[in-house]
Residue, then its C-alpha position, 0 to 999 in steps of 0.5 A: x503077954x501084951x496089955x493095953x489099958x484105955x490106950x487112945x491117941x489123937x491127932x488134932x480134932x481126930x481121935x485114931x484109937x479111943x480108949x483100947x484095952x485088951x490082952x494078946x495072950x500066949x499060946x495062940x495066934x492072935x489076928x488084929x483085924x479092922x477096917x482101913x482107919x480103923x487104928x490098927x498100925x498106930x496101936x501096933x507103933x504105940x507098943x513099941x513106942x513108936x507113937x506115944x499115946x495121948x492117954x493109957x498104957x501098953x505093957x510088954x512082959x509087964x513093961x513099957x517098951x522103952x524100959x525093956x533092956x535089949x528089946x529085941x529078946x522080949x519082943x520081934x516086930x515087922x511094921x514095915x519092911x522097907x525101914x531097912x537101909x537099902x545101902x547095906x546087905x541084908x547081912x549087914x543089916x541084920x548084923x546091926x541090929x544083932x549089935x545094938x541088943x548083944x545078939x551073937x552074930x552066929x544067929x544073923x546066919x541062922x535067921x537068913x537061913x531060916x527065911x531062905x535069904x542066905x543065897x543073897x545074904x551079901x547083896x545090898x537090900x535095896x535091890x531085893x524085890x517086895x518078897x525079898x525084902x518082906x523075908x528080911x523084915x521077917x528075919x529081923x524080928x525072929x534075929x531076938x528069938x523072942x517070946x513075943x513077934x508082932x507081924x503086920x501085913x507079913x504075906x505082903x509080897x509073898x509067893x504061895x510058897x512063902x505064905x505058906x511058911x510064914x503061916x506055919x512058923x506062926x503057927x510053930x512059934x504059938x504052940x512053943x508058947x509064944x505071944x504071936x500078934x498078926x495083922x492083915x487084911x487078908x482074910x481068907x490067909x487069917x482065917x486059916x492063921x489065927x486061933x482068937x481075934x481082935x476087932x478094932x473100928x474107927x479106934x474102938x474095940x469091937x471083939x475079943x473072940x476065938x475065931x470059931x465064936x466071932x464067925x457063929x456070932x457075926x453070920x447066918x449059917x442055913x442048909x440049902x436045898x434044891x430039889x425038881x420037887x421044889x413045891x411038894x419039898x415045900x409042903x413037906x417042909x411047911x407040914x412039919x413046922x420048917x419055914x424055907x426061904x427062896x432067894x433070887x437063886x430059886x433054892x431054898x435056904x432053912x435056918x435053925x435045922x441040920x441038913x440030918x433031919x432035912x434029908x431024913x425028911x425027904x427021904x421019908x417022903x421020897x423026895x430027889x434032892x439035887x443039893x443039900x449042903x449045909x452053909x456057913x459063913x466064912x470069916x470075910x463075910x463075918x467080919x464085913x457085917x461086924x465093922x459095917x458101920x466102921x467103914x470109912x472108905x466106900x469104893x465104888x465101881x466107876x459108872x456103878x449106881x451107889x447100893x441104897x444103905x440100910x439104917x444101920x449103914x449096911x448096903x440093901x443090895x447083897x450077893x445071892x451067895x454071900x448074904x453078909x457081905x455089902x456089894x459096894x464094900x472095897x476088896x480087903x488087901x489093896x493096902x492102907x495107904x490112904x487110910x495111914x494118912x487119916x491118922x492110921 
């Protein structure tokens, strides 16, 4: 298990992570979500006493990092793949990390199989493409077979082949049991990952939810309607105490009733219906209403008005067909560099 307790750490006059505590558990895939600047990568350095907090603790099976006799059997972390030394093959460089915490050199052959390395095993990393050299960051956390892997940003750089593998070894490794910590601010790939999240924003906690709960919590699900009937499917809907909204698509959207009694009530009442289709947000749009008064940096498209905010800073002007998410939001996934240098 991993523990944080009233973790915080500033830099200057700027506070990246502000009082944190939560438990990433066994068992399960853990997604660790927030906005750019939200102090996501500084938490995940200050467990591996990369960063040191300026107040709190991080635990580790119980113990600082630093207390851990040959760490890499406890815990396997990828943060960064381009900290391997380019001069050395991957073979090498896995080899000195299998020395430092006495891992037997057999399994620096098993972890470059198991990436899918072992063809070039013997040429220099430097030269690896982005989704090579994700592949040998990957091997090097798994090099321990710990009970604990922390990933950051792992499909970076990945084919659809290669995100599908490392989706499921996650998924393989939580059912052995073991404590799997993600991030990414691919939220379609965490969505099909990740079984309970943690939401950070602007340092401070948001949610500690199973993924089904932070989506119901955190979004409008509705049935939509469409019908050449439209007015009559109204009347019908209005008689029987069901309030029907018409957005600018000109369909109508019900809350708070199941798309059964929707079309057992047409049906009664020999209505055609074009659609009936039952809608629920997905995690983007869940996430995107959760941390909109976290964001720290608004992009907008060149020569684009500038969507009017709402008081509680969520832009006015909202997709017809995604009613959580912000039009002028920025697409997750372009990276943090940015951010990092505000103190992430």
């Amino acid at each position: 298990m991993i523990e944080l307790e009233g973790l915080t750490k500033r830099f200057g006059t700027k506070t990246a992570v502000d009082h944190l505590s939560f438990q990433v558990r066994p068992g399960v895939v853990t997604g660790f979500l927030g906005p750019n600047g939200a102090g996501k990568s500084t938490t995940m350095r200050m467990m591996l006493d990369l960063d040191n907090p300026t107040s709190g603790t991080v635990r580790i099976d119980g113990k600082h990092y630093r207390d851990l006799p040959e760490p890499l059997k406890y815990i396997g972390a990828l943060l960064d793949a381009k900290a391997m030394n380019g001069g050395r093959s991957a073979y090498n460089n896995l080899l000195c990390l299998a020395q430092s915490n006495r891992i037997p050199k057999s399994r620096v052959a098993e972890v470059l199989d198991l990436v899918g390395l072992t063809p070039v095993a013997k040429k220099k990393s430097k030269g690896f493409s982005l989704g090579m050299g994700q592949r040998l960051g990957i091997a090097s956390a798994l090099l321990g077979d710990p009970e604990i892997l922390m990933f950051d940003e792992p499909v970076n750089g990945l084919d659809p082949e290669g995100i599908l593998w490392i989706r499921n070894v996650m998924k393989a490794l939580a059912a052995e049991g073991r404590t799997i910590f993600v991030s990414s601010h691919l939220m379609s790939e965490m969505a099909l990952t990740a079984d309970h999240l943690i939401v950070i924003g602007q340092g401070r906690l948001l949610a500690d939810l199973s993924m089904a709960d932070f989506i119901q919590q955190n979004s409008r699900s509705y049935v939509r309607l469409r019908s050449p009937q439209q007015e009559r499917l109204k009347d019908v809907l209005h008689e029987a105490g069901i309030d029907a909204g018409v957005p600018a698509t000109g369909t109508l959207e019900i809350d708070g009733v199941g798309p059964e009694r929707l079309g057992e009530l047409a049906a009664q009442h020999r209505i055609v219906l074009h659609e009936l289709s039952p809608q629920r947000a997905s995690l983007e749009e869940a996430f995107m209403r959760m941390t909109a008064d976290s964001v720290e940096y608004h992009a907008h498209a060149p020569g684009a008005p500038r969507a009017p905010v709402g008081p509680a800073g969520v832009p006015v002007a909202m997709a017809a067909d995604h009613p959580a998410r912000p039009a002028d939001v920025p697409a997750w996934g372009a990276g943090d560099g940015a951010a990092r240098k505000g103190g992430e």
